[in-house]
N, C-alpha and C positions, 0 to 999 in steps of 0.2 A: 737376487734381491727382489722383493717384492715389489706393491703397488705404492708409490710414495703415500702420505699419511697428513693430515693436520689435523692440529687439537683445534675445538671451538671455543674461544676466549668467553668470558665471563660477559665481555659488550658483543657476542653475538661474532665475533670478525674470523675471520678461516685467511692464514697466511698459504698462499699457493707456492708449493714445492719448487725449489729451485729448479729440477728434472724437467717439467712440467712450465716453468715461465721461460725455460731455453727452448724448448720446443716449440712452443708456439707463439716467440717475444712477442709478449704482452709485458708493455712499461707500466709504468709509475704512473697514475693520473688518467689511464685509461677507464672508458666508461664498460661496465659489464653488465648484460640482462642478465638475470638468476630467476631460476624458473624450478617447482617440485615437480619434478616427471611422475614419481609416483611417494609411497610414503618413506622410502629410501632412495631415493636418486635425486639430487639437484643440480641441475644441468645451468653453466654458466656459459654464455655467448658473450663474444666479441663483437658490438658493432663493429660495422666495417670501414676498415680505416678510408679518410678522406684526402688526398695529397692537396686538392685547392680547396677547402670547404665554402670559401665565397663562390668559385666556380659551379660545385655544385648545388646551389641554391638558388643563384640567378642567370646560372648559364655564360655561357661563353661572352664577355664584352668585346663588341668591336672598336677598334682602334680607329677607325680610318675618321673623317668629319665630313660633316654634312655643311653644303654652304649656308648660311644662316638666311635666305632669298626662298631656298627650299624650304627652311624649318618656316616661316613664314606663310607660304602658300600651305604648310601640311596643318598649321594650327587653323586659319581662314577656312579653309576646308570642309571644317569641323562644325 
């Protein structure tokens, strides 16, 4: 068997081979960069998935509390 194959629909879209989304599960609703390598090659990435995406964006929150005496003296501070 060869190399799996898509046709390019008339709106421009390329259905990725079912061979091809088991290898590398990629879901439904995932985002792709598409990129011309050259004037025959288009190379599609996967952003990298994110398990906490709040996490990574503001970083880890701490749990613990600060007495509110402290939060006082830290805005006076200021």
């Amino acid at each position: 068997m060869g190399m799996p194959k898509s046709k390019v629909t008339a709106k421009f879209q390329v259905t990725i081979p079912r061979e091809v989304r088991a290898k590398v599960e990629v879901r439904p609703g995932e985002i792709l960069s598409v990129e011309a390598a050259s004037a025959d090659e288009i190379i599609l990435r996967r952003y990298p998935r994110v398990k906490n995406p709040l996490e990574s964006l503001i970083g880890r929150v701490s749990r613990g509390t600060v007495p509110i005496e402290e939060l006082e003296e830290m805005m006076e501070s200021r």
